[in-house]
N, C-alpha and C positions, 0 to 999 in steps of 0.2 A: 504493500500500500504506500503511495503518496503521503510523505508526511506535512503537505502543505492542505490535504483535507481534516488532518488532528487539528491545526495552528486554526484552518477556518469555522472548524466547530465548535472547537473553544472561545475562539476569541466572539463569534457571532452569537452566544449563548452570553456572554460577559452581556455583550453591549444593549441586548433584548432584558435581561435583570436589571440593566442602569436605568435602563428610558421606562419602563413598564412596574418594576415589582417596588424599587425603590419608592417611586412616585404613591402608589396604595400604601406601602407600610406608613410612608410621611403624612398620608392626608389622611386613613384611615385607623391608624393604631398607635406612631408615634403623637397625633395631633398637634404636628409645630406653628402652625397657624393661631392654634390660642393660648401660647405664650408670653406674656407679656410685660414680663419683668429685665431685669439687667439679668446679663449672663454674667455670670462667680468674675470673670476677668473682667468687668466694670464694677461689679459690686464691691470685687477685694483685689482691686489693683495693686500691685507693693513693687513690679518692676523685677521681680525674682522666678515667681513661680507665676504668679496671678500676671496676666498685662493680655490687654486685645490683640488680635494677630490680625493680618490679611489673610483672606482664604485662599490664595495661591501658598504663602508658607509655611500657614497652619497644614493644609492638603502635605506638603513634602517632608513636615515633620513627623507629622503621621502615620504617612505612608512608609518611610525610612525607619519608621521603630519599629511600627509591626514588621515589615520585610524586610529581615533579617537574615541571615544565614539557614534558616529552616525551611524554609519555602523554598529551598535549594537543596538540602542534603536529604529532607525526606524525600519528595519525588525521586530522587538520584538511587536511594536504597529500594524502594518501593517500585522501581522499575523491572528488578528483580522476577515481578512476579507477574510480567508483560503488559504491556502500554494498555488494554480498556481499562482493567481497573482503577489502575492510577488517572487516568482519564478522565471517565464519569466520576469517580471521587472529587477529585479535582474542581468539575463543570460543577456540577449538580452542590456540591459541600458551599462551594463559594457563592453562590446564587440565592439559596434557598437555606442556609445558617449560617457560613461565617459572617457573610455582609450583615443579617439579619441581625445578628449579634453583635458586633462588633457598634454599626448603626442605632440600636439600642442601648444599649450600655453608655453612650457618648451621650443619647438624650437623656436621659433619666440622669446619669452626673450633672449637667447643666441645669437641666430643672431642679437640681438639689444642690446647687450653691456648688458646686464641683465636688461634692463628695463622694469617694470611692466607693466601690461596688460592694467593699466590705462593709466599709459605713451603714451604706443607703439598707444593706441587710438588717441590719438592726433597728431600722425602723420599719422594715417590709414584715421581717419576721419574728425578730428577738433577739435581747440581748445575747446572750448565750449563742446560739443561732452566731451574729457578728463575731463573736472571740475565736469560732472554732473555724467559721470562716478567712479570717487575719491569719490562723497559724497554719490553715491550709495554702494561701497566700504564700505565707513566708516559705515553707517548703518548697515549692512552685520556684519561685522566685528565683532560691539561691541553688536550685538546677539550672533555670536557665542561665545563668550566671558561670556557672562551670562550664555548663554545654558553648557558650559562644566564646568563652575563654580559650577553650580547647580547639576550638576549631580556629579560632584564627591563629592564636599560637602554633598551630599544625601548618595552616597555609602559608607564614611568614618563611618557615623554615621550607617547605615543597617549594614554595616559588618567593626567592629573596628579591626578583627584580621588583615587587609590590610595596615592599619597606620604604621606600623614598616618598614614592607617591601619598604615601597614605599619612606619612607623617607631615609632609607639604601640607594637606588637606586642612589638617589641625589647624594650623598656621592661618592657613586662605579662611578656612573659618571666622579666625578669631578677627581678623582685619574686615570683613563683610558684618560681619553684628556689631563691631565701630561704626562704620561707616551709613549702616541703616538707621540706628536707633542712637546714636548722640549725634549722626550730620544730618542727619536725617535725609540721607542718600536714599532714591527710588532703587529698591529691592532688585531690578528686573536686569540691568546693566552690569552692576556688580558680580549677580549669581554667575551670567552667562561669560562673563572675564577668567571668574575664578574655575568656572568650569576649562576652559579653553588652556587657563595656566593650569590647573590639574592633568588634563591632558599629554600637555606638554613634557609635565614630570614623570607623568606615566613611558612616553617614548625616551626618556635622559634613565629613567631606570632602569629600562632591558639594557642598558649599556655598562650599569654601574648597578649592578646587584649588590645587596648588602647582608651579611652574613654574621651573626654573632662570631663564627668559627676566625674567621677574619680579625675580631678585636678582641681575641686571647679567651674566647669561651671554652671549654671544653666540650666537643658535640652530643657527652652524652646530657648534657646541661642546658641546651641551647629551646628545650621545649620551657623546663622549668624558669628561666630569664626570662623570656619572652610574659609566661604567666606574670609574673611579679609586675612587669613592666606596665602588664594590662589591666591590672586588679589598682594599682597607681593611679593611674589615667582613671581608671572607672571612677574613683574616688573626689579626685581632684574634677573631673565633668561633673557629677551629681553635685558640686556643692557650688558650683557656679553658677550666676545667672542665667534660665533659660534662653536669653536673647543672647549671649554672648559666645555661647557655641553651639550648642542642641539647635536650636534654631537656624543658623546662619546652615552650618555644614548639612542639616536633615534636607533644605532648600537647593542646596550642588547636589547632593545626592538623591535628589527626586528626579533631577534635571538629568544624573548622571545614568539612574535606571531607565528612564524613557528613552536616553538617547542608546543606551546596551542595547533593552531589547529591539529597539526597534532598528537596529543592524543585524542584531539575528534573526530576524522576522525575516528582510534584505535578503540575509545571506540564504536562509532556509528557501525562500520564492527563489532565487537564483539556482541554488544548487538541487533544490527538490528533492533530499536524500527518500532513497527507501525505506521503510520501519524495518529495522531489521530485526526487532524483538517479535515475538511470536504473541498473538492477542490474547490470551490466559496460557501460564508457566502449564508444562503437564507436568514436568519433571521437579517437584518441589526436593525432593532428596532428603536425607535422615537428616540433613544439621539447620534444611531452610524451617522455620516457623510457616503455621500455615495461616494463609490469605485472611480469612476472616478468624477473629475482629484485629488482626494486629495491620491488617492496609487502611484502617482509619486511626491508628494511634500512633504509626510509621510517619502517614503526610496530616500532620495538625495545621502546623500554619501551611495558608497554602490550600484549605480547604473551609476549617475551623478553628479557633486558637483561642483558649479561655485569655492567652498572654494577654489579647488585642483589647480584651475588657479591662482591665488593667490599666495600659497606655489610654486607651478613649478616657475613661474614667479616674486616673490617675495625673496625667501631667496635660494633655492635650484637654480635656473641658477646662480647664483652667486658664486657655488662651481663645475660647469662642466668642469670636465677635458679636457676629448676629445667629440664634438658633435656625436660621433655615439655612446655611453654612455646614452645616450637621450632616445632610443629606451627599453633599459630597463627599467631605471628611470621614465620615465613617463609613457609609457604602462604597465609594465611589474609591478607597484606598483600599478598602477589601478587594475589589476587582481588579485593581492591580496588580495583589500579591497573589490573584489566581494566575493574569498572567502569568508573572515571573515564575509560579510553579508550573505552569503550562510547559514555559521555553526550555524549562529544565527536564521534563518528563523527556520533551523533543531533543532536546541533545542528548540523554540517555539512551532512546530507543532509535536514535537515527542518527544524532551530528559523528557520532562516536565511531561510527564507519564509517566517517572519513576520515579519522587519524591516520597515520602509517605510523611513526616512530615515538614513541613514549616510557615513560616511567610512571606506574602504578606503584602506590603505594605496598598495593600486596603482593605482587608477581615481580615487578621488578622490570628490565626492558621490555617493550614490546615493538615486534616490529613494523605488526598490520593488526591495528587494534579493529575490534568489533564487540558487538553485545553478548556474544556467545562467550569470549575471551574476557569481559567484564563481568560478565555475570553469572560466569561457572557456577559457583557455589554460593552460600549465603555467606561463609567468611568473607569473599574476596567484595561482595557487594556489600559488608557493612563497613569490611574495614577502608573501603577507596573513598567512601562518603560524598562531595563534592566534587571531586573530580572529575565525574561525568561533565557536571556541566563547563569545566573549567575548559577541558579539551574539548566535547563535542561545541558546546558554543564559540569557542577559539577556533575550531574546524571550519565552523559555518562564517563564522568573519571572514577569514581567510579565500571563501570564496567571492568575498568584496575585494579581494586585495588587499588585505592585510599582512604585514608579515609574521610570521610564526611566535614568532616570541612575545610581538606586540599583542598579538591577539590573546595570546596567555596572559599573559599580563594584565589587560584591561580588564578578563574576563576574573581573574583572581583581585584584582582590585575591588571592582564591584560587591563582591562577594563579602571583601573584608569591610568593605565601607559601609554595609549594611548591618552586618554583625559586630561592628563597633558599637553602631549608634543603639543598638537594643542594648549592647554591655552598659553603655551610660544612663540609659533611659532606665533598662530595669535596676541602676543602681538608683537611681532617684526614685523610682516609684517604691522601691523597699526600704527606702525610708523617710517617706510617706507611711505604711502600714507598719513601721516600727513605730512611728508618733504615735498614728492612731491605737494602736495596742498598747503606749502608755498610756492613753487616755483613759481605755478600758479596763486597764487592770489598776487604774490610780499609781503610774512610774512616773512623775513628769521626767524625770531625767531623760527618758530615749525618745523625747520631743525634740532635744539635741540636735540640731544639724551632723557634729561632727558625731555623735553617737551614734545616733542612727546609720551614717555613711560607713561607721566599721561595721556594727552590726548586718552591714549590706554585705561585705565582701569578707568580713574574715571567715567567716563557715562556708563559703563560696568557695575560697582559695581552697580551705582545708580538703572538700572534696575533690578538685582539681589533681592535689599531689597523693590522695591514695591509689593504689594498684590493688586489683581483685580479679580472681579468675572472671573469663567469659561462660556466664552461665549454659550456652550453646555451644564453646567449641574447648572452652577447657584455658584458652591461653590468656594470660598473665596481661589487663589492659588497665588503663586510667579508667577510676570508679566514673568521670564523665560519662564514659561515653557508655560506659556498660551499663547506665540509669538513663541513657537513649530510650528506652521501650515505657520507662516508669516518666521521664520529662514528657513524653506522647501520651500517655494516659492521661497523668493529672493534669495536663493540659486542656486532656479533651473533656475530662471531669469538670474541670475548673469551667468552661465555657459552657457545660451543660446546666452549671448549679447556679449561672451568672443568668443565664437563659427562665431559668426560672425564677430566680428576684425580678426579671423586665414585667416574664410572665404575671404575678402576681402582685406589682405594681402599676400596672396597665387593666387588669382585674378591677382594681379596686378604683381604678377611674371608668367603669365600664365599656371598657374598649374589647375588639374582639381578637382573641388572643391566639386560635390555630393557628398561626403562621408562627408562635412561638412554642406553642404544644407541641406540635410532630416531630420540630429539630430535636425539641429538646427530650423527648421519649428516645427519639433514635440514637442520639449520642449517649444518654445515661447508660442504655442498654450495653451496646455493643463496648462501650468505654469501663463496665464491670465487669462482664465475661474478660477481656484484655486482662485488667489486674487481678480476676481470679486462674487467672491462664498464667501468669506472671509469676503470681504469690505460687504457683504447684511448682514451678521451675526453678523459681527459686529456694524453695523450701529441700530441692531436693542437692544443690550446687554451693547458694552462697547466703547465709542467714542475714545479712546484715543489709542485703535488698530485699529479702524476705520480710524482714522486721517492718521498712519504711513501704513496704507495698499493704502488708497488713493495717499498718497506719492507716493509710492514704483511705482504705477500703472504711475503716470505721469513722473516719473524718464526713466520710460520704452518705452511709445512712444514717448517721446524725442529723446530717443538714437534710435529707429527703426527708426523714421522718418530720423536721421541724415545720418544712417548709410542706408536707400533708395536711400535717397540724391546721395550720394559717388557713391551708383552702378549705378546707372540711368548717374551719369557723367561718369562712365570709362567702360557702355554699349556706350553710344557716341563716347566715344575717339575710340574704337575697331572698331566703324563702318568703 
């Protein structure tokens, strides 16, 4: 098959949920037409966290925290198990609940002064209800926290030409949030400068790769440097002005995703590779997991992603202009991030034959890369992770005219610039929910800025530098990545529990709430069978993911039972 009919079915499916479902959910269940107060960033202006944004930077801020590094490596893994399911996952997830969700969660923080999803929980549901929801939060959290640490700490080190560029970024950042908000420089000039110089550093870095091995590290060391370096950084962003770098660089790298994929798009119509992946895996093999339910806790973001409730209702309602703003910003970024998991599905199951000469992470050279040679087994498809789309999208450049390196480059760039901005974002939004959990347990202390900000990263880090067998194949890896299957779940938990506060706050304004019922039946489901599929595997391998999946499980009918509770009272009050 043509994989320029995957690109059009996807992407024609995106732009039919923008124009069409959006618009219903806006006029008939979020009802933003009869809001009519200040949104939290007029209300509680302070220039840090609270301040009005433009909907073109709010949209790149947004879009840039949610699409992240996941919307990349799950598709990439999940390809594994042949291009429909990742597919329709993919189409149908982002359409019809992540945007649903994501779009949600961003209203109801705005109509509640920007208070977080945990918050607004304890007024939907109950006290109690909110506290267990906050430490479900913080578990969440400082996975993801490990998971993008790792990953880009992985990618600096597979591709050093990235290092330059991305630290330039930082920089051109910081000079673009000067120049907006103290000269009060028009936004639109600047971004597209600072894109153009990013660029540029991007082509000066395939020539001058940077390597810790190079400035006296030892290479068995050069992963664990890298961490430290980015747990740093994570710390020092969360505690800075929104405007003065989250904002400026989310706005280059909004600009910087639209202009990637839509050269792979380019390159994909030009070269029109064949799908060389097979339409459902026959061969899953004794070490692959099977399809259902772990191909919906595989691609979380990228279909659905409790994170995106979080960022909407954590750092982002806190910069909303005007609430009918909302409808872009939160649906209209979700459809984005389907993209970008689209492009990556595409390079997975097609750019990927057009490699010749490579290095895989798990195999090592290769001479004439294809999907079959990518995706032998389930080790080699979990441990390559990104890759797929590093080369296959670098592949598809290249049928632009690209040259080889650059096109690695760019496409590893990307990758990191996105998985930065969620490292800084989710260290600020976790501590936000470490305030808030002083509140509720009466600490004012971890109201702290700088408390909360360790609080973010140091149990973060800690997980980063443990080592535990792979529960699947036996080998000795970073507890990161081996809580890959448990960051997918509670993910998809987290968006199904977040799904039900919309639910049940939109209830109670008697609004009609199916379009929040179904998502959120279908992810609770298939998102407990996972962690009860999980918690057996692990119980029988490694106790100490066993312990935290057990967790995760009774965090979760706590909250269902609570949030029963609620409906079962306000079916009564309605009789």
């Amino acid at each position: 098959m043509n994989s320029i009919y995957l690109a059009g079915f996807g992407l024609g499916l995106f732009f039919l949920g923008y124009r069409f479902y959006s618009k219903y959910l806006s006029e008939k269940i979020y009802d933003l037409q009869s809001f009519s107060g200040l949104t939290p960033a007029h209300e509680f202006k302070d220039n840090i966290d609270f301040i009005p944004t433009k909907k073109p930077i709010l949209f790149g801020h947004h879009f840039t925290s949610i699409a992240g590094a996941a919307p990349i490596i799950g598709p990439c893994i999940a390809a594994y198990w042949g291009w429909l399911p990742a597919l329709l996952w993919i189409v149908i997830g982002t359409v019809f609940m992540g945007a649903v969700h994501d779009f949600g969660a961003l209203v109801i923080s705005v109509r509640e002064k920007g208070r977080s999803i945990a918050d607004i929980t304890g007024k939907v549901i109950s006290h109690r209800a909110k506290i267990m929801f906050l430490f479900f939060i913080l578990m969440l959290t400082w996975l993801v926290l490990a998971v993008f640490a790792m990953a880009i700490a992985g990618l600096f080190n597979a591709v050093p030409t990235s290092v330059l560029p991305i630290n330039i970024e930082i920089i051109i950042a910081l000079i673009i949030g000067t120049l907006i908000y103290k000269k009060n420089v028009n936004a639109t000039i600047p971004s597209v400068l600072a894109l153009a110089i990013l660029y540029l550093f991007v082509w000066i870095g395939t020539k001058t790769p940077i390597t810790l091995s190079t400035l006296g590290v030892q290479p068995e060391n050069t992963q664990t440097v890298w961490i430290i370096f980015l747990f740093i950084y994570s710390g020092i962003a969360g505690l800075l002005p929104v405007w003065l770098l989250l904002q400026p660089r989310d706005y280059i790298n909004s600009h910087q995703l639209m202009v990637g994929l839509g050269l792979i798009f380019v390159g994909l119509f030009i070269a029109q590779p064949v799908v060389d992946a097979p339409m459902v895996r026959s061969d899953i093999g004794t070490d692959g997991p099977p399809i259902f339910p772990l191909l919906f806790v595989t691609i979380a973001c990228g279909a659905i992603s409790g994170f995106h409730g979080l960022v909407s209702s954590g750092t982002t309602s806190k910069q909303v202009n005007n609430i009918q703003d909302t409808r872009l910003i939160g649906y209209g970024s979700m459809i984005g991030e389907g993209a970008l998991a689209l492009a990556s599905t595409i390079a997975a199951v097609a750019g990927i034959a057009l490699v010749t000469t490579c290095n895989l992470p798990s195999v090592g050279v290769v001479a004439d890369l294809n999907w079959h040679v990518y995706y032998d087994n389930w080790a080699n498809a979990s441990a390559n992770k990104a890759t797929a789309f590093v080369l296959g999208g670098g592949a598809l450049l290249q049928q632009i005219g690209f040259e080889a390196e650059l096109a690695k480059t760019l496409m590893a760039v990307l990758v990191i610039s996105f998985a930065a901005t969620t490292l800084d974002t989710a260290t600020r939004i976790q501590r936000f929910i470490i305030g808030e959990l002083g509140d509720a347990i009466h600490k004012p202390i971890l109201k702290n800025r700088v408390v909360g900000t360790f609080g973010a990263i140091l149990p973060a880090f800690a997980l980063t530098m443990w080592s535990v067998p792979d529960p699947f194949t036996g080998q000795i890896k970073e507890t990161a990545w081996i809580i890959w299957p448990i960051f997918g779940a509670s993910n998809q938990m987290l968006a199904a529990l977040t799904l039900m506060v919309i639910a049940l706050y939109f209830l109670k304004l008697k609004k009609p709430i199916i379009s929040l019922v179904i998502p959120f039946t279908l992810i609770t489901g298939t998102t407990i069978i996972a962690l009860l599929i999980n918690a057996q595997t692990f119980y029988q391998n490694n106790s100490l993911l066993f312990g935290v999946d057990i967790l995760l499980l009774g965090l979760v009918f706590w909250m269902l039972y609570e949030g029963w509770s609620v409906f079962k009272k306000m079916g009564k009050n309605h009789e």
